[in-house]
C-alpha positions as CSV (number, residue, x, y, z in Angstrom):
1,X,106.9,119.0,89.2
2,X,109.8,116.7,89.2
3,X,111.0,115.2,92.4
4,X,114.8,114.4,91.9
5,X,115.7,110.5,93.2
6,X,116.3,110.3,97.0
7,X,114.0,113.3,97.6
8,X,110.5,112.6,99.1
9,X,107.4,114.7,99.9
10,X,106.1,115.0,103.2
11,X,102.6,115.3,104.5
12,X,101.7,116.1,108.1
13,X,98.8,117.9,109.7
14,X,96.6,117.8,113.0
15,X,99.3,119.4,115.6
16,X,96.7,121.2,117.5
17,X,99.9,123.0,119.7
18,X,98.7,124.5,122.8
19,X,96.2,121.7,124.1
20,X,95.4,120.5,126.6
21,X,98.1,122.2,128.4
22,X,101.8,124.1,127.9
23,X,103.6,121.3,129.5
24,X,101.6,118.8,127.2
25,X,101.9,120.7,124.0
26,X,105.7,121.9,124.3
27,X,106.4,118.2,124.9
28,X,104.5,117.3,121.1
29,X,106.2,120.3,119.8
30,X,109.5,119.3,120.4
31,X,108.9,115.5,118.8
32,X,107.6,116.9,115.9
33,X,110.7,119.3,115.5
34,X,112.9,116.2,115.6
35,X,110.9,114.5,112.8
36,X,111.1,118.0,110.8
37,X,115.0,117.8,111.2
38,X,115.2,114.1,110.9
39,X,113.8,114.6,107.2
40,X,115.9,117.7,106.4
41,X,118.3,115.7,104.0
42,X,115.9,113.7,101.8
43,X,112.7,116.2,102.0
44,X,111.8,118.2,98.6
45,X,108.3,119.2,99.5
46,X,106.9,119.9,102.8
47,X,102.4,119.7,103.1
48,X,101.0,121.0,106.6
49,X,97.5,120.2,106.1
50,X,95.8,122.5,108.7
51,X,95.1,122.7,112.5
52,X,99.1,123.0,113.4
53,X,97.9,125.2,116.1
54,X,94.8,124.5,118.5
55,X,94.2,128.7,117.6
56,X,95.9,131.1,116.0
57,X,94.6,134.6,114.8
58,X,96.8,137.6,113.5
59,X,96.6,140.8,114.4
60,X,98.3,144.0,112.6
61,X,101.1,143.7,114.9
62,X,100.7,140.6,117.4
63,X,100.7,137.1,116.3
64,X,100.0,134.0,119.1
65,X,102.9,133.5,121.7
66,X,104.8,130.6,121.4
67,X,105.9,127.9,119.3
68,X,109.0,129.2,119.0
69,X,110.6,125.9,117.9
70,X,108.4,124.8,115.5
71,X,108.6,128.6,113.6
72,X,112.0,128.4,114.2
73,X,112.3,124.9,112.5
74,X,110.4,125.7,109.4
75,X,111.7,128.9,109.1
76,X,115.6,126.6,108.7
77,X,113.7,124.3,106.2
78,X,112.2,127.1,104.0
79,X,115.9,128.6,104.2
80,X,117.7,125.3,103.0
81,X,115.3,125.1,99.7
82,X,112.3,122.8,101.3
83,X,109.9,123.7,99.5
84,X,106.4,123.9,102.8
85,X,103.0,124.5,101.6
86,X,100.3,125.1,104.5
87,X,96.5,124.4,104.1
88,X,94.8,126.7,106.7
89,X,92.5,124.1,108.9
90,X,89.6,125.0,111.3
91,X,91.4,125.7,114.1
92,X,94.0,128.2,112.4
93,X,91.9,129.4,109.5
94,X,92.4,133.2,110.7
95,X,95.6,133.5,109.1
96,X,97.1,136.1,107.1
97,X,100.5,137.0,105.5
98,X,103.1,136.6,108.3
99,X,103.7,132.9,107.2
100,X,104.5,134.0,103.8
101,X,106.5,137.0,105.0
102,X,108.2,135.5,107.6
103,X,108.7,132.0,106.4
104,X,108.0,132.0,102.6
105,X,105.0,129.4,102.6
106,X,102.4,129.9,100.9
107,X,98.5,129.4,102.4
108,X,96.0,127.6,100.9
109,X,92.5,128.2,102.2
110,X,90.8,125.5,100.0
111,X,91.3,122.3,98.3
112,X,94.3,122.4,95.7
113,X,96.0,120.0,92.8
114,X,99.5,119.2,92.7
115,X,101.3,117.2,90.5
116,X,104.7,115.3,91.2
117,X,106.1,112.9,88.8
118,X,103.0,112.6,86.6
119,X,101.3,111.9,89.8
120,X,98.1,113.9,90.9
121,X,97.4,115.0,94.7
122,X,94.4,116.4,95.5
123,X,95.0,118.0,99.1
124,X,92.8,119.8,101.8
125,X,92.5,120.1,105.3
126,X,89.0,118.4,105.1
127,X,86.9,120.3,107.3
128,X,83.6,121.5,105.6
129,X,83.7,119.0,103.0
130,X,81.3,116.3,102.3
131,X,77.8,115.1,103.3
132,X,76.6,116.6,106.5
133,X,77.6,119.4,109.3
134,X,75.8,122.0,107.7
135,X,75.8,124.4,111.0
136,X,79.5,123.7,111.0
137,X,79.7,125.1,107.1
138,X,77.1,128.2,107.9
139,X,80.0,129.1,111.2
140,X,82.3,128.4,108.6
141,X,81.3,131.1,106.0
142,X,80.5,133.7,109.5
143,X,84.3,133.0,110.7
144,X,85.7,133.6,107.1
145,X,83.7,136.6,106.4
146,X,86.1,139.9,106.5
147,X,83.7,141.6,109.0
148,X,83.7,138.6,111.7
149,X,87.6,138.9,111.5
150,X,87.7,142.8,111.9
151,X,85.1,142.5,114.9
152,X,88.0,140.3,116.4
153,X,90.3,142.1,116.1
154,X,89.3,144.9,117.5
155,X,89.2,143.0,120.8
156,X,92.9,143.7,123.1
157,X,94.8,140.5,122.0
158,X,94.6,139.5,126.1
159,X,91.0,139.3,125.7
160,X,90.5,138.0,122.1
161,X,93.1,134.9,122.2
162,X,91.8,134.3,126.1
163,X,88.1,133.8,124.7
164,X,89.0,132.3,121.8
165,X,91.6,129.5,124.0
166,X,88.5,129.0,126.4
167,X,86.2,127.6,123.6
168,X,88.7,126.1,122.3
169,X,89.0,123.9,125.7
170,X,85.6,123.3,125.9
171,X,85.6,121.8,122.7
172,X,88.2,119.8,122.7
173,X,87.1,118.5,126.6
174,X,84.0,117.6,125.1
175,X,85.6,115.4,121.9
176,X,88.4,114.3,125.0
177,X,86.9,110.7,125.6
178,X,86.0,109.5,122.2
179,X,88.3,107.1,120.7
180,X,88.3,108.0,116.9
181,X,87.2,104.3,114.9
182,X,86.6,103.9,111.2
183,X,82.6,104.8,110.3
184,X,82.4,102.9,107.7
185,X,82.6,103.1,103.8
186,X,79.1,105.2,103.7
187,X,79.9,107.1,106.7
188,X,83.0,108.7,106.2
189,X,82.2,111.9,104.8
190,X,85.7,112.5,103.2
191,X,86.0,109.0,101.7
192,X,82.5,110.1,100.2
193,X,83.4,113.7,99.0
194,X,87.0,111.8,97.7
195,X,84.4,109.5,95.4
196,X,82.4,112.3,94.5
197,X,85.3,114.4,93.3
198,X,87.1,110.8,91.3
199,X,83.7,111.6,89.3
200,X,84.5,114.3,87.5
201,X,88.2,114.5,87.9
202,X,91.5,111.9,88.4
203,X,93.9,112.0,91.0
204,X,96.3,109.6,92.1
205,X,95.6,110.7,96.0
206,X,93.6,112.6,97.8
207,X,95.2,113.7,101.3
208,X,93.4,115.1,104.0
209,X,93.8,116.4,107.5
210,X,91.2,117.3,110.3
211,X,89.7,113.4,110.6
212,X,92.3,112.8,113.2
213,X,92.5,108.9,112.1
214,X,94.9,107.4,109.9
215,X,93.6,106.0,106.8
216,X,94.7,104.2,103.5
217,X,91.6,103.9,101.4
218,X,91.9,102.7,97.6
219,X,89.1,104.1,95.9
220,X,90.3,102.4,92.8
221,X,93.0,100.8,90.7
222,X,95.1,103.9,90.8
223,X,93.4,106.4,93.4
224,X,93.6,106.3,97.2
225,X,91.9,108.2,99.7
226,X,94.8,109.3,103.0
227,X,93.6,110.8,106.0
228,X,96.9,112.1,108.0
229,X,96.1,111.3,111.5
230,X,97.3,113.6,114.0
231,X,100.4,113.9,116.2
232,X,98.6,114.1,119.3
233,X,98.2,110.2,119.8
234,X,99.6,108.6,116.8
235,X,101.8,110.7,115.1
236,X,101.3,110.1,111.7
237,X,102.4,111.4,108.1
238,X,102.6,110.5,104.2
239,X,105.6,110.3,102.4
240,X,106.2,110.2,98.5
241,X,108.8,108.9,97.2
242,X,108.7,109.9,93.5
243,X,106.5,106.7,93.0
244,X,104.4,105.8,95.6
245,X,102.6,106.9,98.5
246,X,103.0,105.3,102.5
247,X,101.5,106.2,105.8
248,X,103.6,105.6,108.7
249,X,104.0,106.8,112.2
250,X,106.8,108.7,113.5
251,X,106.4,107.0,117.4
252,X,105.8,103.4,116.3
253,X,102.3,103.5,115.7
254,X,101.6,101.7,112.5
255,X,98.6,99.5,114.2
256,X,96.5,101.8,114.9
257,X,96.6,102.9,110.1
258,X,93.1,101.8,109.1
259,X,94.4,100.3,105.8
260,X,91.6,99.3,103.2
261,X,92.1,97.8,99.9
């Protein structure tokens, strides 16, 4: 695919709307609905790479309450000829068909390859991938599984997205406190599963979501290894321009990038 000059591709992911509270997560939502519009005019290609929600689940006829703006906002984008790709994450992975129905995007539910201007992206959300966290794989597979998503739905949405908000909480109180540093070359499990992949196949980048810290790894000469960040403390994102690849932050956050090579 051909990105025209003075268009760009955009890669965001790690929202987590609706945590840790409604005041809180309305506040985020709205800051990232000005960034969406403030990239309206020079945006060709859209990537949310997972978690934009802290939950979401579909049923037949009910979908999460909320978020009105955000929906609303991609909903104008897909309208004006942005062309917005999602890549389901762990905290939204029981979608179904009312984003392509409603907004025209397309889900991805693993890895995928895209090519702009001769230039190879290998994108994913992240989570599963990689040494390690094999009960978080095994929960993985169970959550995915057709019957684990029927048994939820048969729950009354009140008491289904209730549960489902209350674990989410817990979690997220227990991860509250821990300030997200760089593990190290042999540590990072996605920086290793980037490597392992380089092995067997080239890509110019490989951009992932759900390690909620910033990161600019070459792996080589002409690969690199981005983590998005999040827009819960830094605010971060990728953008293409037809030629090369930057990570930035949308509320003056640059410092905290972990840039390497």
């Amino acid at each position: 695919m051909v990105v025209p000059p003075a268009k760009k591709v955009y890669f965001l992911s790690d929202f987590h709307l609706g945590v840790p509270d409604a005041a809180s997560s309305l506040e985020r939502e709205k800051i990232i609905v000005q960034f969406l519009d403030s990239i309206k005019a020079d945006a060709h290609t859209v990537f949310l790479v997972g978690d934009m929600f802290d939950f979401w689940f579909e049923y037949r006829h009910v979908v999460p309450k909320g978020y009105v703006r955000l929906l609303g906002k991609l909903a104008e984008l897909s309208d004006a000829g942005i062309q917005l790709h999602f890549f389901v994450g762990n905290h939204d992975m029981w979608m179904k068909n009312y984003f392509q129905q409603e907004l025209n995007i397309p889900l991805y539910f693993e890895p995928r390859t895209f090519t702009f201007n001769n230039t190879s992206f290998y994108i994913g959300h992240g989570d599963g991938l990689g040494p390690g966290d094999h009960g978080y794989k095994i929960m993985k597979k169970v959550f995915r599984h057709p019957v684990a998503q029927w048994l939820f739905s048969i729950l009354p949405p009140a008491i289904g997205v209730g549960m489902a908000h209350y674990f989410s909480r817990k979690s997220r109180g227990a991860e509250e406190h821990i300030e997200e540093k760089f593990l190290g070359e042999e540590k990072e499990w996605l920086l290793i599963y980037s490597r392992e992949v380089l092995k067997k196949e080239e890509h110019n980048f490989f951009v992932f979501g759900h390690r909620h810290l910033p990161i600019d790894y070459r792996l080589s000469t002409e690969s690199r290894y981005i983590n998005l960040g999040e827009w819960m403390n830094f605010y971060t994102y990728a953008v293409f321009d037809g030629t090369d690849m930057e990570l930035k932050s949308f509320m003056g956050q640059e410092s905290k990038i972990v840039k390497i090579g």
